[in-house]
C-alpha positions as a Markdown table, in Angstrom:
| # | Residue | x | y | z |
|---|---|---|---|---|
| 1 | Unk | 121.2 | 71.1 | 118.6 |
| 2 | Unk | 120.2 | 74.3 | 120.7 |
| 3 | Unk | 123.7 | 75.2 | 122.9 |
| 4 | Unk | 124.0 | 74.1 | 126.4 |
| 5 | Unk | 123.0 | 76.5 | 129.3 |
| 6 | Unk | 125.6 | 78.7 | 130.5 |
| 7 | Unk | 127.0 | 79.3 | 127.0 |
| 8 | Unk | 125.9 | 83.3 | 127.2 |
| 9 | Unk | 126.3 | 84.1 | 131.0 |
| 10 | Unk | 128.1 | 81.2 | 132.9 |
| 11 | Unk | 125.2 | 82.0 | 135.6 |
| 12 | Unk | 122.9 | 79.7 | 136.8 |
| 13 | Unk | 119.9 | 81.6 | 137.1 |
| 14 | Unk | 116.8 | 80.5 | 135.7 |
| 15 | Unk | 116.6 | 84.4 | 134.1 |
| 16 | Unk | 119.9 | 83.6 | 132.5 |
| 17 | Unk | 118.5 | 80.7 | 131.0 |
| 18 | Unk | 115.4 | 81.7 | 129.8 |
| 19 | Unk | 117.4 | 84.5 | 127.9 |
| 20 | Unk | 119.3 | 82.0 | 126.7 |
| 21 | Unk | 116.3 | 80.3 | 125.2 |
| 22 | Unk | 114.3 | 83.2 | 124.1 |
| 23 | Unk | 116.7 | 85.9 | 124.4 |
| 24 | Unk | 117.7 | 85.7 | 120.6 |
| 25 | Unk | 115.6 | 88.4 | 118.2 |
| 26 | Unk | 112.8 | 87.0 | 117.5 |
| 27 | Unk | 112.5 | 84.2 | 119.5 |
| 28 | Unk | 109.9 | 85.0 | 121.8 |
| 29 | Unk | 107.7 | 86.3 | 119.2 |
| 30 | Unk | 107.7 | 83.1 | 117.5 |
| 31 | Unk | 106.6 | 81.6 | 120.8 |
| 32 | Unk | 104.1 | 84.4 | 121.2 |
| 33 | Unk | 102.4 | 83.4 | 118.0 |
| 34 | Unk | 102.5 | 79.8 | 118.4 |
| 35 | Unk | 100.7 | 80.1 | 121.9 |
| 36 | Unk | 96.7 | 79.8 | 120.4 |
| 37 | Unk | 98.0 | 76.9 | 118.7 |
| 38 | Unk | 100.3 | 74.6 | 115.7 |
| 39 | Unk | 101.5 | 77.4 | 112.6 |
| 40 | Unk | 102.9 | 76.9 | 109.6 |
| 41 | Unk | 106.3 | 78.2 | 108.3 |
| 42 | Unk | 104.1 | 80.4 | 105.9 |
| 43 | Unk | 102.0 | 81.5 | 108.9 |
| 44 | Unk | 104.6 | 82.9 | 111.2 |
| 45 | Unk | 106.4 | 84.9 | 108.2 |
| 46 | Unk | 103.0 | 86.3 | 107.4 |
| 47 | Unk | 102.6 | 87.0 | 111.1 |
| 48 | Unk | 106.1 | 88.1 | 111.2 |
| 49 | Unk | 107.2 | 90.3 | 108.5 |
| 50 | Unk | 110.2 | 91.6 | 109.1 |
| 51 | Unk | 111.9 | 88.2 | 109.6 |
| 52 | Unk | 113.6 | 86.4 | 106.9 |
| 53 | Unk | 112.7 | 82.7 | 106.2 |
| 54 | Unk | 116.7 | 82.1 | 107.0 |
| 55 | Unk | 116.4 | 83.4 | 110.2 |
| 56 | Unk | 113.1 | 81.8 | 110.9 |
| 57 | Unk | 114.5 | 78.7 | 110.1 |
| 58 | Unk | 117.4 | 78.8 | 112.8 |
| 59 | Unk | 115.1 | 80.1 | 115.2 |
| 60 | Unk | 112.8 | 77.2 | 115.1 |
| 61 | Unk | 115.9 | 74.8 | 115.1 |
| 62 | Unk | 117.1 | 76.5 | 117.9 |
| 63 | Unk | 113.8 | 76.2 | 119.9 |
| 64 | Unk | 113.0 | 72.8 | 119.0 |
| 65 | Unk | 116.4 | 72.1 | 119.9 |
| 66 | Unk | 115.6 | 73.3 | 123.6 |
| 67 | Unk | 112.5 | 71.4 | 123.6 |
| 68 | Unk | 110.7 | 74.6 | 123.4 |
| 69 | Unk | 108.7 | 73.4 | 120.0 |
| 70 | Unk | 108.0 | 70.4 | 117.9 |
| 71 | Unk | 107.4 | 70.0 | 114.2 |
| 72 | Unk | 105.0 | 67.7 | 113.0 |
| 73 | Unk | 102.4 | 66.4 | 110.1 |
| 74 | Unk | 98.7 | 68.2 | 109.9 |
| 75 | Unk | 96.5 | 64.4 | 109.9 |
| 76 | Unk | 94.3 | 64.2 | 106.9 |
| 77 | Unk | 92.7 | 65.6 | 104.9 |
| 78 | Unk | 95.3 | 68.4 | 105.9 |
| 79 | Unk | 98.6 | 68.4 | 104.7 |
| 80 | Unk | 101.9 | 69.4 | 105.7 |
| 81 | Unk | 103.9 | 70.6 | 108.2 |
| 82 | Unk | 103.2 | 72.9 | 111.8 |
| 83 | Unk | 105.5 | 74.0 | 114.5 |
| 84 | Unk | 104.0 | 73.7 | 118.0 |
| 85 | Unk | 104.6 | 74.5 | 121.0 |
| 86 | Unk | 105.3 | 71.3 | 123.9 |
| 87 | Unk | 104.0 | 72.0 | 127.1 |
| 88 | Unk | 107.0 | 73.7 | 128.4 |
| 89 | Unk | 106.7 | 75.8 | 125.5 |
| 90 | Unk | 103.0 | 76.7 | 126.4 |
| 91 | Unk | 104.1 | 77.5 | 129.8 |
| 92 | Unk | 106.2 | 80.5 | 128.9 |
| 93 | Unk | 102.8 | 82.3 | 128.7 |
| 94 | Unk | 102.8 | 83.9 | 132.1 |
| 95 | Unk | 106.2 | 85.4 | 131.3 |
| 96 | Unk | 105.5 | 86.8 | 127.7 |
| 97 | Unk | 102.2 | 88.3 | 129.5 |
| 98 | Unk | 104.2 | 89.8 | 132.2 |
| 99 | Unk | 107.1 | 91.2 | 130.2 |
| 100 | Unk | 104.4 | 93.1 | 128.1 |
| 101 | Unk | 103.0 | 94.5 | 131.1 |
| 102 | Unk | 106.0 | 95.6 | 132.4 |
| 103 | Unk | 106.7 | 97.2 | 129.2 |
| 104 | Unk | 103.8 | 99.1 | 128.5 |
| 105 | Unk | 104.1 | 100.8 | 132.0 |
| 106 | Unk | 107.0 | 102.8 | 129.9 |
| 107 | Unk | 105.8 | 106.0 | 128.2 |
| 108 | Unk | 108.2 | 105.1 | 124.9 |
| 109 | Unk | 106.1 | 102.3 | 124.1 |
| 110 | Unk | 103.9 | 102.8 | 121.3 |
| 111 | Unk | 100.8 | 101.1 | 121.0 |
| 112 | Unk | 100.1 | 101.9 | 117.2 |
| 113 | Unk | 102.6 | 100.3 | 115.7 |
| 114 | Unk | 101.8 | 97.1 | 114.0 |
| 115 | Unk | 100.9 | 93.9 | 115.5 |
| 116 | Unk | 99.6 | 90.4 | 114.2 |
| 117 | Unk | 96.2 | 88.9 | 115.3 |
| 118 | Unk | 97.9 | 86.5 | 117.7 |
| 119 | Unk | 99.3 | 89.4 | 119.4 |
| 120 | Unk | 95.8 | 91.2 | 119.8 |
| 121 | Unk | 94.8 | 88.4 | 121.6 |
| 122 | Unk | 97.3 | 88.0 | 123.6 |
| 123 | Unk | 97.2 | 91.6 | 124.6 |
| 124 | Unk | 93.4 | 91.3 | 125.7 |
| 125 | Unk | 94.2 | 88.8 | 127.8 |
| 126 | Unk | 97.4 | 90.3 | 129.8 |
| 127 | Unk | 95.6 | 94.2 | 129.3 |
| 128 | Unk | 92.4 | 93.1 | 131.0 |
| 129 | Unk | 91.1 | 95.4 | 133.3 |
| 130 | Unk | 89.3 | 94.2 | 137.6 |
| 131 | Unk | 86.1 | 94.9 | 136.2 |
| 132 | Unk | 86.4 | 91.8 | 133.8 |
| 133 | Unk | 86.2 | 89.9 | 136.7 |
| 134 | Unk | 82.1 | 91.0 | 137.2 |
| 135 | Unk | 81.5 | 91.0 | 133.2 |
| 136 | Unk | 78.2 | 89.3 | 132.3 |
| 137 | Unk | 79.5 | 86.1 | 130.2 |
| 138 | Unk | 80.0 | 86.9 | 126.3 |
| 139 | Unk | 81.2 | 85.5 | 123.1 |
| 140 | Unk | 82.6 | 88.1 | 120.5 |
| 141 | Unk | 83.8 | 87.0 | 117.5 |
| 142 | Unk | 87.0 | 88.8 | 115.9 |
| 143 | Unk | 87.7 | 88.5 | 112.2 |
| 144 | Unk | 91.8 | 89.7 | 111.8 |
| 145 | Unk | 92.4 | 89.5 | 107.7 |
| 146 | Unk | 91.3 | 85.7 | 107.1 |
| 147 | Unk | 92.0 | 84.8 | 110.5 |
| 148 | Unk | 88.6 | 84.2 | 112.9 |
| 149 | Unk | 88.8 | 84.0 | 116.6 |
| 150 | Unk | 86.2 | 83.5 | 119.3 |
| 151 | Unk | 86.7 | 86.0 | 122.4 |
| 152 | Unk | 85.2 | 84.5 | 125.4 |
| 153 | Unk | 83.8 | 86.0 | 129.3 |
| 154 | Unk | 82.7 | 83.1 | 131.4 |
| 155 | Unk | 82.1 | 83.6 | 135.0 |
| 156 | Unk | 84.6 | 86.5 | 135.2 |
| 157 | Unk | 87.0 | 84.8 | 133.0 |
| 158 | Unk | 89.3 | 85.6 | 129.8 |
| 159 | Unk | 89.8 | 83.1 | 127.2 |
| 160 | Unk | 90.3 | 83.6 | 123.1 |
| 161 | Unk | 91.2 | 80.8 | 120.8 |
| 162 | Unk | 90.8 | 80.1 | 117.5 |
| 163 | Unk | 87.6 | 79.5 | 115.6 |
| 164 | Unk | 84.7 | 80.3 | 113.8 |
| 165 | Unk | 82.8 | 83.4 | 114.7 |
| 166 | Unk | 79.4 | 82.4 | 113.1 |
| 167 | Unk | 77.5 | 81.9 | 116.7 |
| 168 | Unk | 79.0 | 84.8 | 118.8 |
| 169 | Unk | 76.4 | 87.8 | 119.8 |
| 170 | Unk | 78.9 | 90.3 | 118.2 |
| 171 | Unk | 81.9 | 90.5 | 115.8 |
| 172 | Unk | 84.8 | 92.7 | 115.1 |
| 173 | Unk | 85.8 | 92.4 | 111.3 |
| 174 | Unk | 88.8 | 94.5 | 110.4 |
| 175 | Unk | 91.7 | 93.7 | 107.9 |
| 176 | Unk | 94.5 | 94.0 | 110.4 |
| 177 | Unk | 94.8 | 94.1 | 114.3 |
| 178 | Unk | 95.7 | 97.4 | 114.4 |
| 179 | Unk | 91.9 | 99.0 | 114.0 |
| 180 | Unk | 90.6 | 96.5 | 117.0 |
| 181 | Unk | 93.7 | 97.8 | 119.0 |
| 182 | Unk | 92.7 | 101.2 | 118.2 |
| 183 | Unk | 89.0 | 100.5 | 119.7 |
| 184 | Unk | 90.2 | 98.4 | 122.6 |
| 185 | Unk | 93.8 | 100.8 | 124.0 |
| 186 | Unk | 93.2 | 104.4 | 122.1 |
| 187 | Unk | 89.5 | 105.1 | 122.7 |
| 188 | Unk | 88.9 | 105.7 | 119.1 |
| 189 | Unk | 85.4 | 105.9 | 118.4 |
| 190 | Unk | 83.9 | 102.7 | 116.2 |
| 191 | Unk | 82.4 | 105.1 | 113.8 |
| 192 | Unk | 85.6 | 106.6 | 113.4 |
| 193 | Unk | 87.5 | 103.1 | 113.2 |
| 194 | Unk | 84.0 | 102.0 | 110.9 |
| 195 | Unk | 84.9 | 105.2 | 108.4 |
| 196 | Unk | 88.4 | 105.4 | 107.8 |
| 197 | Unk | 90.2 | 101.7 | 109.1 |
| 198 | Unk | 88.2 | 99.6 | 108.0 |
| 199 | Unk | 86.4 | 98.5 | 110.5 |
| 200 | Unk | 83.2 | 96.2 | 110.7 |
| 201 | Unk | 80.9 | 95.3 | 114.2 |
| 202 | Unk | 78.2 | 92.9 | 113.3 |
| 203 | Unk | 75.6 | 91.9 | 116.0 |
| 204 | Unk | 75.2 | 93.4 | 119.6 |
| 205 | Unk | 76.6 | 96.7 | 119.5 |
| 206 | Unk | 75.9 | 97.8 | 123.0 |
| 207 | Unk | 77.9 | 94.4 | 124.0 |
| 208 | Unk | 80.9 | 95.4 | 121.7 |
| 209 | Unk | 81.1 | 99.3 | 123.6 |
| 210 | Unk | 80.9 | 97.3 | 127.3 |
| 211 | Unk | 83.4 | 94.5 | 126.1 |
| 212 | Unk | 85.6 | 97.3 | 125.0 |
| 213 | Unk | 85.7 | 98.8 | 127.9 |
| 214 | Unk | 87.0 | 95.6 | 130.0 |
| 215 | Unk | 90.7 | 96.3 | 128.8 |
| 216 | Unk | 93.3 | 99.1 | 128.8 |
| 217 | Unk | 96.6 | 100.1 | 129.1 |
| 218 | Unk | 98.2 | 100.7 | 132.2 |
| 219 | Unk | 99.5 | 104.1 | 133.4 |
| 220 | Unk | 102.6 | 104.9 | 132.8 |
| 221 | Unk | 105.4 | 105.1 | 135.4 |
| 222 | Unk | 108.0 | 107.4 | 134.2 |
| 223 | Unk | 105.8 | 109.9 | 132.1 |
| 224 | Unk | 106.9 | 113.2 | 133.4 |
């Protein structure tokens, strides 16, 4: 059972106890990765590789303790077991979105460092730049090592979930985020990405150069 609030601060602030909840290392990340949908224990360590199954374990007792997750049965033909988030779990989005923001306005954040496919996603969507808002509607498919997501622009709007790329107008294929990240914050060239990262666009290539150019980092607030 997850402890009661006010074990850590004694305050009742609802920012003392959301650090309470996902304050813990690794915590939010688990959340984070959860947030396109149910994972299995195998999938978050894959997606999390520098936590230890141990310590994956305690965390998702601790948040399904909170009520931040459940764990259930895949129905058939599946089988086994997913964590997932409830809906108060799925409403810490705006706040995982935000503290990214706020943190990438730092120049000590580096945007090269590794980062998992969920991640990507979730970057698009809190990176986004006004002029997604007049975007003509698109579907671009992402391939991240054998994950597939569909990246969608619908009337000005952001969405990306999980699913087979098959009937979008472009895709991304690359064996890691980090070469779509590269394409998307850095302004490397795709030929360059194509060459050395591993990089693949199938489809509607002039699409792929305007869709990249819908998201970016913000400047940075104490570069001096």
């Amino acid at each position: 059972m997850a402890s009661q609030h006010g074990k850590w601060y004694g305050d009742a602030c609802g920012t003392a106890f959301g650090l309470e909840i996902l304050g813990e290392r690794w915590a939010m990340l688990i959340v984070r990765e959860l947030l396109l949908g149910p994972r299995r224990f195998s999938d978050l360590r894959e997606a999390l590789p520098g936590i230890s199954a141990k310590v994956l374990t305690e965390r998702l007792e601790n948040l399904a303790g909170w009520g931040v997750l459940t764990r259930h049965k895949l129905a058939p033909p599946a089988s086994g077991k997913v964590y997932e988030l409830t809906e108060w779990g799925y409403a810490a989005e705006p706040a995982i979105m935000e503290l990214g923001r706020w943190a990438a306005l730092s120049a000590k954040h580096d945007p090269q460092l590794p980062l998992s496919a969920v991640s990507l996603m979730t970057s698009m969507k809190t990176m986004q730049l006004p002029v997604l808002a007049d975007a003509p509607d698109m579907r671009i498919g992402m391939q991240v090592g054998a994950e597939e997501f569909v990246v969608s622009i619908s009337a000005g709007q952001f969405a990306a979930e999980r699913g087979a790329v098959e009937d979008c107008q472009a895709v991304l294929r690359a064996p890691a985020a980090p070469p779509i990240a590269g394409a998307l914050y850095a302004d490397i060239p795709l030929e360059a990405l194509e060459a050395d990262a591993g990089l693949k666009v199938e489809g509607d290539r002039a699409l792929v150069v305007r869709f990249l150019g819908l998201f970016g980092l913000p400047p940075k607030l104490d570069a001096a």
